[in-house]
C-alpha positions as CSV (number, residue, x, y, z in Angstrom):
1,X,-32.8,1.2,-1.3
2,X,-32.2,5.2,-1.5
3,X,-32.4,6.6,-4.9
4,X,-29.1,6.7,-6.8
5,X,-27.3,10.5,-6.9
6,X,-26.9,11.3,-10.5
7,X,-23.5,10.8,-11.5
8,X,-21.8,14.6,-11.6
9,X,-18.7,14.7,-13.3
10,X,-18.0,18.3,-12.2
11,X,-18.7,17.4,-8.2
12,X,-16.4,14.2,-9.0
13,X,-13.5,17.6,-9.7
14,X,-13.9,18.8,-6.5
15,X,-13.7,15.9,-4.3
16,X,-11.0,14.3,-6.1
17,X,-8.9,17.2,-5.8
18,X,-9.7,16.9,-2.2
19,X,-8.9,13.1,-2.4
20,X,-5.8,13.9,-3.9
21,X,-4.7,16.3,-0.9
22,X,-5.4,13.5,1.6
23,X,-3.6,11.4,-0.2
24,X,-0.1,13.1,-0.6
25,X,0.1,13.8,2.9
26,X,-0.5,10.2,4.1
27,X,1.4,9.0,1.2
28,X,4.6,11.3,0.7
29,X,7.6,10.0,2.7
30,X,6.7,6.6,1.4
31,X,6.8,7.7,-2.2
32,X,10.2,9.3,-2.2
33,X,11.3,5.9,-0.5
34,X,10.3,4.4,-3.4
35,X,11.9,6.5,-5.9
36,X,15.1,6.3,-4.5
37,X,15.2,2.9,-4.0
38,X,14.3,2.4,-7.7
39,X,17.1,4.7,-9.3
40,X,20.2,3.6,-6.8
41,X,22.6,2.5,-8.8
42,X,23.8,-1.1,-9.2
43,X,26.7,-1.6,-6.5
44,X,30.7,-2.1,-7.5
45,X,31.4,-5.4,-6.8
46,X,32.7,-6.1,-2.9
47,X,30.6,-2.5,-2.1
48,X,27.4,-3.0,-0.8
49,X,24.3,-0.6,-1.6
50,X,23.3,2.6,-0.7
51,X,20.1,1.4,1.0
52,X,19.3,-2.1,1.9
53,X,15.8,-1.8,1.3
54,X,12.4,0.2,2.6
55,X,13.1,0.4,6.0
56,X,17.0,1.2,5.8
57,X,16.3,3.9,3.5
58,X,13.5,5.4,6.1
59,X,16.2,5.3,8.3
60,X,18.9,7.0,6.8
61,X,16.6,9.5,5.2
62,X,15.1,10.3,8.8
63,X,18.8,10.1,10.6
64,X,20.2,12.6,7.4
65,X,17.7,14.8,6.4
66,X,14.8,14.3,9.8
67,X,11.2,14.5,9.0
68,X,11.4,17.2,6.4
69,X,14.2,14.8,4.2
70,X,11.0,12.7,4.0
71,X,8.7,15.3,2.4
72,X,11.6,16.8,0.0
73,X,9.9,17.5,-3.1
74,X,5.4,18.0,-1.9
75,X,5.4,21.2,-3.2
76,X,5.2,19.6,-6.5
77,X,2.8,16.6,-5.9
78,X,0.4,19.3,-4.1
79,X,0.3,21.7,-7.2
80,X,0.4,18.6,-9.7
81,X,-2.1,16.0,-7.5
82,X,-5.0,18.6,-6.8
83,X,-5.7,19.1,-10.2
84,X,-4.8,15.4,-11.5
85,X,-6.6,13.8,-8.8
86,X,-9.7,16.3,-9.6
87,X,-9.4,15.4,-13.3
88,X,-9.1,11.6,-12.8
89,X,-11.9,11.2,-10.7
90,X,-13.5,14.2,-13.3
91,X,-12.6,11.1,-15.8
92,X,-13.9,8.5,-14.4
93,X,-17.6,10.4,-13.7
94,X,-17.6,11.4,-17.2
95,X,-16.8,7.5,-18.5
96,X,-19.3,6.4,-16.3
97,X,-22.3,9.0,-17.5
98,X,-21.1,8.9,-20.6
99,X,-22.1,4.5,-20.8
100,X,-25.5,5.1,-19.1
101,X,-28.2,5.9,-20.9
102,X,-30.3,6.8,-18.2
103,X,-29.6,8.2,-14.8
104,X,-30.4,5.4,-12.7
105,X,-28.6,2.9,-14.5
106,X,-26.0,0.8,-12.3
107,X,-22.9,0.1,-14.5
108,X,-21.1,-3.6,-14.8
109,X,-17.7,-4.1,-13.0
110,X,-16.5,-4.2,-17.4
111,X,-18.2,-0.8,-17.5
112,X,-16.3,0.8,-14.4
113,X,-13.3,-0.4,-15.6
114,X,-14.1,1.3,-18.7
115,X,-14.5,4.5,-17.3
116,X,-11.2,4.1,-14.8
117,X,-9.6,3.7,-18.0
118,X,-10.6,7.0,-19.3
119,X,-9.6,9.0,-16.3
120,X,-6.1,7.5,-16.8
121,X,-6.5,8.6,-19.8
122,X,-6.9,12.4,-18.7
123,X,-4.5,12.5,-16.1
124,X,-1.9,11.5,-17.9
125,X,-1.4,14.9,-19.8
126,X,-1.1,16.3,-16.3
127,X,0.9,13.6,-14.2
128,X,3.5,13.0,-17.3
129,X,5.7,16.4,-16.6
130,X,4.8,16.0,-12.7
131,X,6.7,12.8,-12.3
132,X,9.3,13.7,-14.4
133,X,10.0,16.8,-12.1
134,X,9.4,14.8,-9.1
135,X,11.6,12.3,-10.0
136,X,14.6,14.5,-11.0
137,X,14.3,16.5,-8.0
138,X,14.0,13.4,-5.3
139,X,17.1,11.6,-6.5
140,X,19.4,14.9,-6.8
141,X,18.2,15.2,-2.9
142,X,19.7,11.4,-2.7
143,X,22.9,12.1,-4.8
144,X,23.9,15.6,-3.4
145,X,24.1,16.9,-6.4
146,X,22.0,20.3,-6.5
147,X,21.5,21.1,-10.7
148,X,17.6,21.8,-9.9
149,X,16.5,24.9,-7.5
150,X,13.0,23.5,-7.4
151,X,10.2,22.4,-9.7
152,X,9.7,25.4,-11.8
153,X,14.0,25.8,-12.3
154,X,13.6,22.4,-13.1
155,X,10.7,22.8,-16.1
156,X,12.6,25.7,-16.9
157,X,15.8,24.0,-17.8
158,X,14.1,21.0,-19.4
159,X,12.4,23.2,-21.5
160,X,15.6,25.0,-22.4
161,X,17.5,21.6,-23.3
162,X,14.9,19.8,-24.9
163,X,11.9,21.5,-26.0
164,X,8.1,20.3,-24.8
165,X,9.4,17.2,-25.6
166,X,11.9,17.0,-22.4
167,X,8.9,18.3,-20.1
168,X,6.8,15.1,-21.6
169,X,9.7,12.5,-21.8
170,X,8.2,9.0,-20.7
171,X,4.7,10.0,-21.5
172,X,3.8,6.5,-23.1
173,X,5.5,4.9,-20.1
174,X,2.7,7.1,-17.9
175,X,0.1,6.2,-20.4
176,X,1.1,2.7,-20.1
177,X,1.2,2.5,-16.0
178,X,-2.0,4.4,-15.3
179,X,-4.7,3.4,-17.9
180,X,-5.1,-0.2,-17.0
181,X,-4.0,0.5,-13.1
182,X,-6.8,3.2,-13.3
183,X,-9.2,0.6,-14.6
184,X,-8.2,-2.0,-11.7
185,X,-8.4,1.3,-9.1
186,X,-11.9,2.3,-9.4
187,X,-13.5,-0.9,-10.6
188,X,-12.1,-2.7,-7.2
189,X,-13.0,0.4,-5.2
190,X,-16.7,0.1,-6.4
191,X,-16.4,-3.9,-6.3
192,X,-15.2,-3.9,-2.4
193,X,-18.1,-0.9,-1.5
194,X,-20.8,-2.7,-3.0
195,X,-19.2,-6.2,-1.5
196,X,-19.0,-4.7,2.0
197,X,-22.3,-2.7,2.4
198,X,-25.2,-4.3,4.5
199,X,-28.1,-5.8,2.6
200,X,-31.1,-2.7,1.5
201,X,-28.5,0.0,2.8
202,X,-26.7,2.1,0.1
203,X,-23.3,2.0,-0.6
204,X,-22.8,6.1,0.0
205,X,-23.5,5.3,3.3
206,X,-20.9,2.9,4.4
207,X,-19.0,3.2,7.5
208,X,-15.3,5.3,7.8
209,X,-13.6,1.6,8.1
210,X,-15.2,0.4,5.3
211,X,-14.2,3.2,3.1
212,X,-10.9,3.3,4.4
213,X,-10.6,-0.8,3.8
214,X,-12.5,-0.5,0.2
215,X,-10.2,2.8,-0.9
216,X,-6.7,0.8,0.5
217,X,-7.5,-2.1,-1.4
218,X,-8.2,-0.7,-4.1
219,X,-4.6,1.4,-4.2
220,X,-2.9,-2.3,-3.6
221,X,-4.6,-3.7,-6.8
222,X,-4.0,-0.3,-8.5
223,X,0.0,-0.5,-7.9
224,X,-0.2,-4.4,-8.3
225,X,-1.0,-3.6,-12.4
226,X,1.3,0.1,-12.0
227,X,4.8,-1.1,-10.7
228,X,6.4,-3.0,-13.6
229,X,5.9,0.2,-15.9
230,X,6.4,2.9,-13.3
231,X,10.3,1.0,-12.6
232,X,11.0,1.4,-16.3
233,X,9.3,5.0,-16.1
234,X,11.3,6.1,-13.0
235,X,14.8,5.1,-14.7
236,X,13.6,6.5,-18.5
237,X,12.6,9.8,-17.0
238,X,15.7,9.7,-15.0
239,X,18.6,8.8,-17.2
240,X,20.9,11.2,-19.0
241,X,19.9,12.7,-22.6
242,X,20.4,9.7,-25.6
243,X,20.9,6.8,-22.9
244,X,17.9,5.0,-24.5
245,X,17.3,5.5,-28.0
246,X,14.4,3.6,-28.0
247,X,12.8,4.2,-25.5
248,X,11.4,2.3,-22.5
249,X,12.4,-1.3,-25.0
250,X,15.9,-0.3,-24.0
251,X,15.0,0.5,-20.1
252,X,13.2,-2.9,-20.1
253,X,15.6,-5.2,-22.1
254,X,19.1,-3.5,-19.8
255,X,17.3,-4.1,-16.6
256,X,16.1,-7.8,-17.8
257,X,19.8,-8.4,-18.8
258,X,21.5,-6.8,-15.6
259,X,19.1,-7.3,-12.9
260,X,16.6,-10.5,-13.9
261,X,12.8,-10.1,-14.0
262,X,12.8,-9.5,-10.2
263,X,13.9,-5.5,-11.1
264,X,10.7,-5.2,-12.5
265,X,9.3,-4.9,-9.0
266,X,11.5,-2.9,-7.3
267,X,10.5,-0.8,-4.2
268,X,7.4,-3.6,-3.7
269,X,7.1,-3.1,-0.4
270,X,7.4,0.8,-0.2
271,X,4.9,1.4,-2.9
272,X,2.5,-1.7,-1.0
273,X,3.1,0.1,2.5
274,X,2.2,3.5,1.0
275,X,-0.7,2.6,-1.4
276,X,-2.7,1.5,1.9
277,X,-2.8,4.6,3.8
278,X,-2.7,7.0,1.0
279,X,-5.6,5.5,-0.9
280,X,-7.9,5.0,2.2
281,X,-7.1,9.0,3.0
282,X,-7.8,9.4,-0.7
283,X,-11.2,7.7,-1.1
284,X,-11.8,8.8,2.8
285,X,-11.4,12.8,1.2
286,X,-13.2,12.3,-1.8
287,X,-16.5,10.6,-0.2
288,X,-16.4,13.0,2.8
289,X,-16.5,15.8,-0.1
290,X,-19.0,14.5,-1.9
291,X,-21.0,14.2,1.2
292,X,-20.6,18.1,1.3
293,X,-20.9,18.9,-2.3
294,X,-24.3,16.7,-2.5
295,X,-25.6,18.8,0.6
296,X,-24.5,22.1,-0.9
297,X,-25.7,21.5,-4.1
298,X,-28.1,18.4,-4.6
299,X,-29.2,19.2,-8.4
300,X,-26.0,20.3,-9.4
């Protein structure tokens, strides 16, 4: 067995930023799928909906907009994902040096968790105004309505009408979605790479399937926790000023009432389809960087 690397929270920045890159470009069209598919609004009756469902919404968007309709809105995900996929994995290196007490100790599957839960934690200040600008912005794309030029206009005029507190609306809901999905993400990423290396190899040198395979599973079980609060998020973010007084109670008990606990997990198979590829180009990024960084700098 090669000797562990000491676990480098500040080498765990740069590759996850990297990470982060792979994954909005393998994971982008799918994502503002998603989002519009979550905020359509509920047909009149005898009128059928906007999009039937993933693939009828692909193929409007492409037959409206073409490829670029499908990557509305990256500028935003690129600016906000570099630094909050840098910072979460930053999170999640610092959870797990901060539960060793010495460098070569291997960590429980409780432990990782743990430590995914505090790089949710962190990202959360960052992702919190991200999504609430990317959401704004992809469903005025959908409804034709242009209030926003882009995503600074759009922090801009939050900030005007509401204060900080407009830029951070739905925090808890973000809090809520991405600690315990960040727990699931990294403690099955570690569970499948230590499942699928070879006996007396290490895991850090597993295949480019594997890792693809280990980081795709590990998006699945990260959305499989994420979706029910991520609907409520996408709607609370989305909805007009005063619509729910409190909160995301009100987002969950009208779409309980309206739609049935099915609602809960709408734009399943957008988010499944995309958490695959983007989270194998994720973990791909971030383990072909930390290659790198371990070769440039070994005792950093």
């Amino acid at each position: 067995m090669t000797k562990q690397q000491p676990i480098s929270p500040l080498k765990n920045f740069f590759a996850g930023g990297f990470g982060g890159v792979c994954l909005v470009f393998a994971g982008h069209p799918l994502d503002t799928i998603k989002v519009r598919l979550q905020t359509q609004s509920k047909p009149s009756p005898g009128q059928s909906a906007l999009y039937a469902g993933t693939f009828d919404c692909f193929k409007k968007t492409l037959a409206r907009e073409g490829v670029k309709g499908l990557y509305k809105g990256m500028a935003a995900p690129i600016i906000g994902v570099t630094p909050m996929f840098a910072v979460c994995f930053f999170g999640f290196g610092l959870g797990k040096k901060l539960q060793q007490k010495h460098p070569e100790d291997v960590l429980t599957y409780p432990q990782l968790f743990a430590a995914g839960m505090l790089s949710g934690v962190f990202t959360t200040a960052i992702m919190a105004p991200g999504e609430r600008i990317k959401c704004l912005l992809q469903i005025q794309a959908a409804s034709g309505e242009v209030k926003y030029a882009g995503p600074m206009d759009c922090m801009k005029q939050l900030y005007k009408e509401s204060g900080i507190r407009g830029v951070y609306k739905g925090t808890a809901l973000t809090l809520m979605r991405d600690v315990p999905a960040s727990g699931m993400y990294f403690m099955t990423y570690e569970w499948l790479k230590n499942s699928l290396t070879p006996e007396g190899k290490s895991p850090n040198e597993l295949s480019v399937p594997s890792v693809l395979f280990a980081g795709g599973m590990a998006g699945i079980f990260n959305w499989a926790v994420a979706i029910p609060p991520d609907v409520l998020k996408s709607r609370f973010q989305t909805a007009p000023e005063g619509k729910y007084p409190n909160g995301f109670r009100d987002v969950l008990r009208e779409l309980l009432r309206e739609e049935g606990i099915g609602s809960l997990y709408k734009g399943f198979n957008a988010v499944m389809l995309r958490a695959f590829p983007a989270n194998a180009a994720c973990f791909l990024g971030f383990e072909f960087a930390m290659k790198f960084l371990n070769w440039l700098a070994p005792n950093l």
